[in-house]
N, C-alpha and C positions, 0 to 999 in steps of 0.2 A: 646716724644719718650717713656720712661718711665715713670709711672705714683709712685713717690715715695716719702716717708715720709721722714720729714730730719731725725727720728728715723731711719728710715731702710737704709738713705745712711749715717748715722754714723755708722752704725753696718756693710754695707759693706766697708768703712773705716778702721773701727777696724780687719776686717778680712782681706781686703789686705795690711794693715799696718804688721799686724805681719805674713801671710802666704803667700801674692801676690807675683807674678813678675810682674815688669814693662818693658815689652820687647823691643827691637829694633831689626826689620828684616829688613835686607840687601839684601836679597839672590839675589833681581834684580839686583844689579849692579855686582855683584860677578858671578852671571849667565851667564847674557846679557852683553859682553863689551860695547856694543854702549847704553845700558840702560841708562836713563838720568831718572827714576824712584826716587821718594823721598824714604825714607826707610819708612816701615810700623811701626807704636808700635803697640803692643796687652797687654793684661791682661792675667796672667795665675795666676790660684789655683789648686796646689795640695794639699790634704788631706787625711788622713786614718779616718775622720771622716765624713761618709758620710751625718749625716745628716745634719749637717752642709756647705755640695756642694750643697747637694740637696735643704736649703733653698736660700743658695748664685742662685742657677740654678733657680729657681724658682721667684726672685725678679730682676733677669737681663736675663729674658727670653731666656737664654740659656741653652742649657742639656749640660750633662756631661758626662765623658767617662771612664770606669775601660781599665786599659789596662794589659798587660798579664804580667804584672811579678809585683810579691810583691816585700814587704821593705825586710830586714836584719830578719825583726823578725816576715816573714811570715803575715803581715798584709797587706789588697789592700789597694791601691791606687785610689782615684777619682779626676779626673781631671776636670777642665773648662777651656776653650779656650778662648778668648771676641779677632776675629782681623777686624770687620765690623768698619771701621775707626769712623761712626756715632757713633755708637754706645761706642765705646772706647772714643772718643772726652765727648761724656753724660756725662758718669761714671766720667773719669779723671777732668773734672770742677765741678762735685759735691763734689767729695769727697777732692781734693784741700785741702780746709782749714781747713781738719780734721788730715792732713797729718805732718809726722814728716818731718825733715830739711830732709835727706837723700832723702825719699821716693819725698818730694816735686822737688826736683831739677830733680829728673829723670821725674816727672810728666811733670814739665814744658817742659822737651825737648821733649818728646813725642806730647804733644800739640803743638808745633813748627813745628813738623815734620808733623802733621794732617793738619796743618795750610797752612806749604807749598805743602802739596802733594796737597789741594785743589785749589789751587794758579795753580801750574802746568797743572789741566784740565783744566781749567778755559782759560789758555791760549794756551790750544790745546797741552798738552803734551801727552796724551794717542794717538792722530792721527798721532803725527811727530811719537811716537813707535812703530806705528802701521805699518806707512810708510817706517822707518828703515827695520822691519823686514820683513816686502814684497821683498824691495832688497839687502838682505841678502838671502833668499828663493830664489830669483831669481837667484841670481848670483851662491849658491850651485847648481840647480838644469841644468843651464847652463854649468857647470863645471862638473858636472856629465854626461852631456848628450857628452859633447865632450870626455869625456874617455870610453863612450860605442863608439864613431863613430872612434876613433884609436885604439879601441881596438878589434871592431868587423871588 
């Protein structure tokens, strides 16, 4: 996937030890009631030091993004994103046993959740979703059609 030094995944380590997030997105089930979706992790960094995104962006082959409003003290912000599950699954098993007790336990659930969402295609969870929401589509578009025929 990446091709990295264990120099360079200690050092991205040390910068999502003290500046990372270790996400959990939900939004599918909170979206989609009939969603049976595992929740996603991602990685986020934000800093007001870019050169330091820009080597983070540079060594996990992802760009980064200023976004329109400054800090407090008028300095920007640069952002990284990481939520390609492969790719997040890489990172979070390298840098592991670089990680403090906190950061670890959130790691490990994240990896859990990689684990299971991959489990879940595996067993045709993206097609039964896929199947849900076709009759769901259906059945709005059914129910729409009978309130044009009583109402026209």
């Amino acid at each position: 996937m990446l091709d990295l030094t264990e120099s360079q995944i200690a050092w991205i380590a040390g910068i999502l030890e003290g500046e990372g997030y270790f996400g959990i997105d939900n939004r599918g089930k909170k979206r989609y009631e009939n969603s049976k979706t595992p929740p996603t992790p991602y990685i986020r960094l934000a800093m007001t030091d870019e050169d330091v995104v820009a080597k983070f962006s540079t060594l996990v082959d992802k760009p980064y993004f200023i976004p329109n409003r400054k800090t407090l003290k008028d300095k920007t912000v640069y952002i990284l994103h990481i939520g390609e599950r492969e790719k997040v699954l890489f990172l979070l098993e390298k840098i592991l046993p670089h990680m403090g007790k906190r950061r670890s336990e959130r790691i490990q659930e994240s990896i859990s959740y990689i684990k299971e969402w991959k489990e879940w295609v595996e067993n045709g969870g993206r097609v039964e979703n896929a199947k849900r929401a076709n009759q769901i589509s259906q059945l709005k578009r059914s129910k729409s059609q009978d309130m044009t025929v009583l109402m026209g």
